[in-house]
C-alpha positions in Angstrom: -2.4 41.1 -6.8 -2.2 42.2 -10.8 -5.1 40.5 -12.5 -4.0 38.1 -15.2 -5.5 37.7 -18.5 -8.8 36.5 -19.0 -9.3 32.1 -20.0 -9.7 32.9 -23.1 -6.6 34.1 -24.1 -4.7 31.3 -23.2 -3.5 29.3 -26.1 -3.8 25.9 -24.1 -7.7 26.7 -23.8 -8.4 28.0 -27.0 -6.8 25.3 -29.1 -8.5 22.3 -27.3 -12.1 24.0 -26.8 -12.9 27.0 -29.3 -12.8 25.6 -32.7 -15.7 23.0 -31.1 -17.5 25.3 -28.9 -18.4 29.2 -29.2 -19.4 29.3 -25.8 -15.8 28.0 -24.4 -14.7 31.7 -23.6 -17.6 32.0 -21.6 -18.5 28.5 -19.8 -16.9 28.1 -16.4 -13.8 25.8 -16.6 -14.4 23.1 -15.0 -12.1 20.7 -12.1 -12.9 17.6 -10.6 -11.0 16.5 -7.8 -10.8 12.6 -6.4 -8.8 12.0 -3.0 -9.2 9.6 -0.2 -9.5 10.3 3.1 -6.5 12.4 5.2 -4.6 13.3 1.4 -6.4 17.1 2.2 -8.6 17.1 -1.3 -10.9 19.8 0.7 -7.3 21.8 1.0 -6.4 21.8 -2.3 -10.1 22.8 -3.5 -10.0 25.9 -1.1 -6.6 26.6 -2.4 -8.4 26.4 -6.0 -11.0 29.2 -4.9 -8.4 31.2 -3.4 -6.2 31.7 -6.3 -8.2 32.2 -8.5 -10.3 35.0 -6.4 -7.0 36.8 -5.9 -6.3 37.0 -9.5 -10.1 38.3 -10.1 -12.3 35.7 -10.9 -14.6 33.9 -9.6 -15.1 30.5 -8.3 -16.4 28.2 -6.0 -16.4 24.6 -4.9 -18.6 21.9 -3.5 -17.6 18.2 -2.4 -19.3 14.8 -2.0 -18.2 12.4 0.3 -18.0 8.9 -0.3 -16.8 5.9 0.6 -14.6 3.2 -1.7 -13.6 0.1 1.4 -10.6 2.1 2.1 -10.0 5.5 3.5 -13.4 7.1 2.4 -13.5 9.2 -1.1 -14.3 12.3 -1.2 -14.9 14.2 -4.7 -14.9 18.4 -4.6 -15.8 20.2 -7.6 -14.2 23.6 -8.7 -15.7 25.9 -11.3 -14.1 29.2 -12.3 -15.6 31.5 -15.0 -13.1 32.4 -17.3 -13.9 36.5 -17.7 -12.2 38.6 -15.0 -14.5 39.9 -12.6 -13.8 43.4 -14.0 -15.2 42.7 -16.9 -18.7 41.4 -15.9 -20.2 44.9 -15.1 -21.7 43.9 -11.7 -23.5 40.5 -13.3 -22.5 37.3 -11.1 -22.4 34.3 -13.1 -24.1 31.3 -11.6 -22.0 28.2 -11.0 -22.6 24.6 -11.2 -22.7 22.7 -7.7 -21.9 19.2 -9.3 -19.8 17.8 -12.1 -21.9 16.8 -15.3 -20.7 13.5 -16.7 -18.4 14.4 -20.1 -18.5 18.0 -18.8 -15.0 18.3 -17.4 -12.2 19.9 -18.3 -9.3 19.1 -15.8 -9.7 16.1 -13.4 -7.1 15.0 -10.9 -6.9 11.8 -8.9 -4.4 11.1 -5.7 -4.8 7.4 -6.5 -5.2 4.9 -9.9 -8.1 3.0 -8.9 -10.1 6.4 -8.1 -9.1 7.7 -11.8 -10.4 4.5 -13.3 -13.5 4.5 -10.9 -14.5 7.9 -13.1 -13.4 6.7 -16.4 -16.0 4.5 -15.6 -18.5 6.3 -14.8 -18.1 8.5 -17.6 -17.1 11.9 -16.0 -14.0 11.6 -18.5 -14.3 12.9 -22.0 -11.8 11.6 -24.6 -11.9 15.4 -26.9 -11.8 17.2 -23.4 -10.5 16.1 -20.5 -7.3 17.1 -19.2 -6.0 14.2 -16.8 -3.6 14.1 -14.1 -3.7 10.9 -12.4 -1.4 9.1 -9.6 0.0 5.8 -10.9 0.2 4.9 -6.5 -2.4 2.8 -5.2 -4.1 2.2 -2.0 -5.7 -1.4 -2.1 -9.6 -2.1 -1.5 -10.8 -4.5 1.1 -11.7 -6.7 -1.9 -7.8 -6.6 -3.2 -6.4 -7.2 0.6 -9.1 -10.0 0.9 -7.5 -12.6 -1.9 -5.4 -15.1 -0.2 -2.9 -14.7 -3.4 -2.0 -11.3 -5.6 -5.4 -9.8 -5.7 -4.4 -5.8 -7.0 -6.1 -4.8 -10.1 -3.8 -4.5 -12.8 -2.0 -1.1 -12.7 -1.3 -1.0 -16.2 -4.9 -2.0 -17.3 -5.9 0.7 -15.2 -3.7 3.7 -16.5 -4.7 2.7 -19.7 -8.5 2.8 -19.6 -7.6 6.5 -18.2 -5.3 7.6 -20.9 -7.6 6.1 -23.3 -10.6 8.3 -21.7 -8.6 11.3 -21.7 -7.7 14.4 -24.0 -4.1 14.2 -22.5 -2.8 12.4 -19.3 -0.2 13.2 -17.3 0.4 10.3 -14.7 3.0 10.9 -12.0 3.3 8.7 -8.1 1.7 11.5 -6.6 1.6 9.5 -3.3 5.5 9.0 -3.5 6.2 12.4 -4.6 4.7 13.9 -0.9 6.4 11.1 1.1 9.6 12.4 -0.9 9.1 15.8 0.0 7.5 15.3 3.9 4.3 16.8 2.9 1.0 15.9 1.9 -0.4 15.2 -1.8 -2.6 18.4 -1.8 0.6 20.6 -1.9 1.6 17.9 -5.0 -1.4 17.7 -6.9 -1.7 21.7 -6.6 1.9 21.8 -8.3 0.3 19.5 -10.9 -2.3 21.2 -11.8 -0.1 25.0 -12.0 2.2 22.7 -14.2 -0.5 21.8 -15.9 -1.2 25.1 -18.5 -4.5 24.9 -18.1 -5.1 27.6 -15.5 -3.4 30.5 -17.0 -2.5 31.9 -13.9 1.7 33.0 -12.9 3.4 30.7 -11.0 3.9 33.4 -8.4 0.3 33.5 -7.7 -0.1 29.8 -6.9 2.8 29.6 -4.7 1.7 33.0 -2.4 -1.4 30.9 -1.6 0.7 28.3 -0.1 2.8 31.0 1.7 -0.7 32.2 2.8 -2.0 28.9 4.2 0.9 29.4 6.8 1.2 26.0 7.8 3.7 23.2 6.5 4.7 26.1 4.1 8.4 25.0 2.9 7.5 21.2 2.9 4.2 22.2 0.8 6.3 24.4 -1.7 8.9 21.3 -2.0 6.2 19.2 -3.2 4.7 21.8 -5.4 8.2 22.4 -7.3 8.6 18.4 -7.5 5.3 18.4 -9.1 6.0 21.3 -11.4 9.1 19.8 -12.6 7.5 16.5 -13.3 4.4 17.3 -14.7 6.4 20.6 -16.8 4.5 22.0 -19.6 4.4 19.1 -22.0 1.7 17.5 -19.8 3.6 14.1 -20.2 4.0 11.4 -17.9 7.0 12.0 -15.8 10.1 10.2 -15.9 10.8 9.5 -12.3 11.1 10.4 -8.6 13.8 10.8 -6.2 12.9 8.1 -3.6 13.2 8.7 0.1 16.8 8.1 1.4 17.1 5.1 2.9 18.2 4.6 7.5 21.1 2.6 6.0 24.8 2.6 5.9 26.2 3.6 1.9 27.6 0.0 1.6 24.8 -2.0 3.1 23.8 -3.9 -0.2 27.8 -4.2 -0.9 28.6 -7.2 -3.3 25.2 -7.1 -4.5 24.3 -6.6 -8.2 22.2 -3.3 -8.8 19.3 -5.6 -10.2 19.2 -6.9 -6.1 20.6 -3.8 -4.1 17.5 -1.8 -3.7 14.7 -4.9 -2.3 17.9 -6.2 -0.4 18.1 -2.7 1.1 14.7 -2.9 1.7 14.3 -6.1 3.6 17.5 -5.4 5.7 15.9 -2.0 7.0 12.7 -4.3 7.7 14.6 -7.1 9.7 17.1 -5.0 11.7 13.7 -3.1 13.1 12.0 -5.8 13.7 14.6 -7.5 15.9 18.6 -6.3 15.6 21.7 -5.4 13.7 22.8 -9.6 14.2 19.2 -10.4 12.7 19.9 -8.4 10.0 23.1 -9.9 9.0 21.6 -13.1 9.1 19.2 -11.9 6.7 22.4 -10.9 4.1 24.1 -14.1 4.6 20.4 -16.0 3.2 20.7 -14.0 0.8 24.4 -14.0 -0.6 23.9 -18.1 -0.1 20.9 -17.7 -2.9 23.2 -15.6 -4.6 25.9 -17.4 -5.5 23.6 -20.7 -6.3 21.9 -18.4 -8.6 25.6 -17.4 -10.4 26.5 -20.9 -10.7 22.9 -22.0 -12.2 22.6 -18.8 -14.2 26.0 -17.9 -15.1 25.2 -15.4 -18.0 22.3 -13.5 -15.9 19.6 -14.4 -18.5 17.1 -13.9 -16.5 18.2 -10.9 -14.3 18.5 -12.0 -10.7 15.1 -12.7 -10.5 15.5 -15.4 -8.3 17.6 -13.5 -5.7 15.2 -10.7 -6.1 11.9 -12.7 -5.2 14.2 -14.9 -2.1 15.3 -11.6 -1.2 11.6 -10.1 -1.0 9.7 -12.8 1.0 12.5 -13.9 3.3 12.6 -10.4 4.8 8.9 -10.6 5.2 8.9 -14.3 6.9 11.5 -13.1 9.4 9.6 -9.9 10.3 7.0 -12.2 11.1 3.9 -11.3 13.3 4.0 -11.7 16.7 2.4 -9.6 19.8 6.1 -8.1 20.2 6.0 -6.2 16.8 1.8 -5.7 16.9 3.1 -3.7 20.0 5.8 -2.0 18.6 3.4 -1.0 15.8 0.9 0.2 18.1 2.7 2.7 20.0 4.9 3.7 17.2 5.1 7.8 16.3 4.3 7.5 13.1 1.2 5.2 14.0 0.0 8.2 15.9 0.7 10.4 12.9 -1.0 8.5 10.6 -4.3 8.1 12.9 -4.6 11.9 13.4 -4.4 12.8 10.2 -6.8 10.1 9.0 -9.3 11.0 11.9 -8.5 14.7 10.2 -7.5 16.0 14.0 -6.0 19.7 14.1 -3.3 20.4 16.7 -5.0 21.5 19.1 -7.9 18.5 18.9 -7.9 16.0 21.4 -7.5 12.9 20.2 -8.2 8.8 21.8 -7.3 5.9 20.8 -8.2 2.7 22.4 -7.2 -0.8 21.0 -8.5 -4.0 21.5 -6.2 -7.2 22.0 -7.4 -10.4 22.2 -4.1 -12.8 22.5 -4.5 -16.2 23.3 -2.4 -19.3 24.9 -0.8 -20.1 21.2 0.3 -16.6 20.7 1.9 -16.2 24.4 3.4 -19.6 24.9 5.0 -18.9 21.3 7.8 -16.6 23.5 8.7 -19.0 25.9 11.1 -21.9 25.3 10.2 -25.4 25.0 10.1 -26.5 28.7 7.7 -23.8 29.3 5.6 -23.6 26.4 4.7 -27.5 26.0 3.2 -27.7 29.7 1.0 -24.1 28.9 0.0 -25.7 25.3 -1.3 -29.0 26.8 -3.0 -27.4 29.7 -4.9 -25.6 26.6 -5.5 -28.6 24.9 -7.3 -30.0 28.0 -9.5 -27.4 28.3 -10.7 -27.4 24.4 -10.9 -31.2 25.5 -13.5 -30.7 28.4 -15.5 -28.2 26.5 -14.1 -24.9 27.7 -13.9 -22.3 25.0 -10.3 -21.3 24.4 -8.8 -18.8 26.9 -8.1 -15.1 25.3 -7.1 -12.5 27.1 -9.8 -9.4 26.0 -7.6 -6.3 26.1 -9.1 -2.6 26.0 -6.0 -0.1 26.0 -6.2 3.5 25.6 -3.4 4.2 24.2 -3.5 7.8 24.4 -3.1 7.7 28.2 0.0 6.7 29.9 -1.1 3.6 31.6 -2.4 2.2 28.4 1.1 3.6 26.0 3.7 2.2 29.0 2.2 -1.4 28.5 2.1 -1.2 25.1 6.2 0.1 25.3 6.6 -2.9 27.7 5.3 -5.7 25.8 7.1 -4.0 22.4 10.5 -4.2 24.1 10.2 -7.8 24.6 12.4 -8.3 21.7 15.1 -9.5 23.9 12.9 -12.6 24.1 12.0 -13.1 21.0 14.9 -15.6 19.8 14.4 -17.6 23.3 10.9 -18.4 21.8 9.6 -21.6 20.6 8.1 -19.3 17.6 10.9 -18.0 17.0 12.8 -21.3 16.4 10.1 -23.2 14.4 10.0 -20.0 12.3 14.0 -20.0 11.2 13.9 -24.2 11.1 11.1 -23.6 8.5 13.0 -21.0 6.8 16.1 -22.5 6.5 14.5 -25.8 5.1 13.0 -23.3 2.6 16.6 -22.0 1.4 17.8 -25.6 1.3 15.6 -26.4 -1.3 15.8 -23.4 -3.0 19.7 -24.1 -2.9 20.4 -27.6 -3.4 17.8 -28.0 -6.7 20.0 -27.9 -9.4 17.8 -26.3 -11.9 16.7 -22.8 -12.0 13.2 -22.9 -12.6 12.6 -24.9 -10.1 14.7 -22.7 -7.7 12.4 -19.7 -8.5 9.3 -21.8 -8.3 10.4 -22.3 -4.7 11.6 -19.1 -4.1 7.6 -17.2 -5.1 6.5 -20.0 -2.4 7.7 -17.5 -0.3 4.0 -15.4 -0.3 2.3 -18.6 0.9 3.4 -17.4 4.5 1.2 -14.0 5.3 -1.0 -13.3 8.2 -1.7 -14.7 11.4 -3.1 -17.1 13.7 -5.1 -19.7 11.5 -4.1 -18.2 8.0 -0.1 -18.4 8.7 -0.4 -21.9 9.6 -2.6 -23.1 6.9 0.5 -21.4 4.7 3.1 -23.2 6.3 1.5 -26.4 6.4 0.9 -26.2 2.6 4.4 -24.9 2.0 5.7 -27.8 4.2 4.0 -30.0 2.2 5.1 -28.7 -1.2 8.8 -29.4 0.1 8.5 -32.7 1.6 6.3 -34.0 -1.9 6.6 -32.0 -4.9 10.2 -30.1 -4.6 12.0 -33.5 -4.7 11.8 -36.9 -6.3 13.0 -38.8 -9.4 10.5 -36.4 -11.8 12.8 -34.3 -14.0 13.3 -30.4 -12.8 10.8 -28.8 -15.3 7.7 -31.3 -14.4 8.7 -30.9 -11.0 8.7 -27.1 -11.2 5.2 -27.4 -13.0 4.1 -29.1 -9.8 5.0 -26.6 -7.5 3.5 -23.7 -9.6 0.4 -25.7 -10.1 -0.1 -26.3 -6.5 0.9 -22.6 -5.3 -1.5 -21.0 -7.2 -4.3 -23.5 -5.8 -2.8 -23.2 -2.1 -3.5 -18.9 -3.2 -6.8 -19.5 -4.9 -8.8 -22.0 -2.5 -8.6 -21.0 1.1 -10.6 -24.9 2.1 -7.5 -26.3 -0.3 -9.9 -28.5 -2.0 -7.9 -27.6 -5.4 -4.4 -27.7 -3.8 -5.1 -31.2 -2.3 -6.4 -32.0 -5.8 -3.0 -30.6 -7.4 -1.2 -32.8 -4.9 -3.0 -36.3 -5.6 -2.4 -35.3 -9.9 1.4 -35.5 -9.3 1.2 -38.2 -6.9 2.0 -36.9 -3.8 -0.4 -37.4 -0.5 -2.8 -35.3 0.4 -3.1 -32.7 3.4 -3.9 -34.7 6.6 -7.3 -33.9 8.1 -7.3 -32.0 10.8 -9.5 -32.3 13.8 -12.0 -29.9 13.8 -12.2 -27.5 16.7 -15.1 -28.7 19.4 -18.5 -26.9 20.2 -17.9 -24.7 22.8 -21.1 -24.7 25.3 -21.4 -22.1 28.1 -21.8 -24.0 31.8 -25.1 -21.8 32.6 -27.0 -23.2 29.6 -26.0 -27.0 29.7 -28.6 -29.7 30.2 -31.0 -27.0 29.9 -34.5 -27.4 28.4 
């Protein structure tokens, strides 16, 4: 391949590092790299060292893994030195092996938090830095941990990197692979070609993707989606062409636009978690909240908002968690997808999985009906009575062999049940008693008070029914009474946030007595259990 010109020829270059340093035709240009685990970071740094030895320089790379409570972080370092190999008369320049704090040129980041994370440690130099970040995030365990909304600000974020950066280009680099069925190496490499900085022809970058030889058209999609986003402004881009949703055209028909996409959303959700019926159930909620949100907000002041949030957390309450749709999960292709490529398995690895279960009486007596679930629950009961520990069935499946995958498939196709469940009906009782307030308020704040209750029901076992009980609670005291609608809705947005904030709902209970209602009842606490061998023992 025809050598291009040398670094320092390239206007971008010279313009943003000449006039400060003499040395900038010679110094290496420098590329950090931050990607999680499975987003192919080391790909997209081999890529780096490829190009650029094809177009006669040289170059090399080094990486340091890491590990940030999610995926594990990885950082790889690039350096290429900006005079063409045919110009160094048989002298080899000597490369750095790790990035020097204030010392880099380009950085990229495949997710916010990671940009920020560098800001922050000062790797990011406001006259020098070139940064491409992805506004996508992939939550911490500390952010998944808050009972309530526990993300870091997104917006805070992007804006301590733009404000540690020469230039920023911030794109959903994450969004932009899903868009174009590949991974985000393929992306961010289209980011950085986009970018100027590397003054190399386009046709260069793109024959080392045609030379990787694998996932070549999806990886050249996401490189021209890149390109086109990031262009040579090195602005944020405007938008991305979203994945098209598994739904008929007029799915979301007699919805406003402000409402069509999350309504889309959650009927996709509901119909695979149980059937087409389910999901029309789902509509019918919704165009009930609908039209009590046209007569209480005839002029759309405040944009559907209260449809929107209903919308969003009812499809989440009735996709609620069950073994049925841990199952279905479990066994899923795209579970299987995801696992190989985070355990970074090639095609020809072998790869096991083995899950643990551990369901117990509550969660199996939740799919029979009444007649059959009351005499398994009290025969439970007895037994935490007498001292027995609870009975939990410990399950070790490999799901990667056919014994293990078939009972997974056989307990996932127990949807049929499902709506013959006790679960099942206290679930849609406690839904529908939900809507009803939501409905029959009167007063729009209020309404949408009620409606962001909604996110008190997450998790499981323990945690979901510490969220119902407080959301039952908030119905039956604080959502009606002779107070007038705004001191009412005050009440229930007061004692939200402290059902969210304090999982021993010390505050909430608090909240509750300050507006006069009763607190929580106190709950027996669970007995001691004491294994038969070691009783009466010394």
């Amino acid at each position: 391949m025809t050598a291009v010109p040398a670094f320092a020829s390239v206007p971008a270059f010279d313009s943003l590092h000449a006039a400060a340093d003499p040395q900038a035709g010679t110094r290496p240009l420098t590329i950090l790299i931050a990607a999680l685990g499975g987003e192919g970071g080391g790909v997209l740094a081999e890529w780096l060292v490829e190009l650029a030895t094809r177009c006669g320089y040289v170059a090399q790379s080094t990486s340091i893994p890491g590990v940030a409570q999610r995926t594990g972080a990885t950082t790889y370092y690039v350096e290429i030195h900006p005079q063409p190999i045919s110009e160094l008369a048989g002298r080899r320049p000597v490369l750095g092996l790790a990035a020097v704090p204030g010392a880099v040129d380009v950085f990229i980041a495949s997710e916010l938090l990671e940009a920020a994370r560098h800001a922050g440690n000062g790797m990011l130099d406001p006259a020098r830095t070139l940064v491409i970040a992805s506004t996508s995030r992939s939550l911490t365990t500390a952010e998944r941990m808050q009972m309530g909304d526990g993300r870091s600000d997104g917006e805070h974020l992007l804006r301590t990197v733009r404000e540690h950066s020469l230039a920023c280009a911030a794109f959903d680099i994450a969004g932009t692979a899903r868009a174009c069925a590949t991974v985000p190496s393929a992306v961010m490499f289209g980011a950085l070609a986009a970018s100027g900085r590397l003054p190399f022809p386009r046709e260069a970058w793109e024959a080392v993707i045609r030379a990787s030889g694998r996932g070549v058209e999806a990886s050249l999609r996401g490189f021209d989606r890149a390109w086109q986003n990031v262009g040579g402004a090195f602005a944020p881009a405007a938008g991305f062409v979203q994945p098209p949703q598994s739904l008929p055209a007029n799915a979301a028909a007699g919805f406003p636009a402000e409402v069509a996409d999350i309504v889309n959303l959650g009927l996709a959700r509901v119909r695979d978690y149980q059937d087409a019926a389910y999901g029309e159930r789902y509509l019918a909620r919704v165009r009930a909240v609908l039209a009590c949100e046209r007569r209480l907000d005839p002029e759309v002041a405040q944009g559907y908002a209260l449809t929107r949030e209903t919308a969003r957390f009812l499809a989440l309450w009735m996709a609620f968690d069950d073994i049925v749709r841990v199952a279905r999960l479990k066994c899923s292709a795209t579970r299987f997808a995801r696992v190989r490529r985070e355990a970074g398995a090639g095609d020809d690895d072998l790869l096991r999985i083995v899950d643990h279960f551990k369901p117990g009486v509550p969660e199996l007596a939740g799919l029979l009906p009444a007649r059959l679930e009351a005499p398994l629950l009290r025969w439970a009961a007895r037994r935490r009575a007498n001292g027995k520990a609870p009975l939990e069935l410990a399950l070790h499946l490999d799901v990667t062999r056919i014994r293990g995958f078939l009972a997974l498939r056989l307990v996932g196709g127990l949807r049929w049940l499902r709506p013959h469940g006790m679960r099942f009906a206290r679930e849609q009782a406690m839904i529908e008693q939900w809507l009803a307030c939501i409905v029959d308020t009167g007063d729009w704040g209020l309404a949408h008070e009620l409606a962001l209750c909604g996110r008190l029901i997450k998790g499981y076992g323990a945690t979901n029914d510490r969220g119902r009980d407080n959301l039952a609670h908030i119905l039956t005291h604080l959502a009606v009474g002779p107070q007038p609608a705004a001191i009412r809705a005050e009440a229930v947005r007061r004692a939200r946030e402290a059902a969210l904030a304090d999982e021993a709902g010390t505050t909430f209970d608090q909240v509750l007595r300050e507006h006069g209602a009763p607190s929580r009842p106190v709950k027996a606490q669970p007995i001691n259990f004491v294994p038969r061998r070691v009783q009466g023992s010394r």
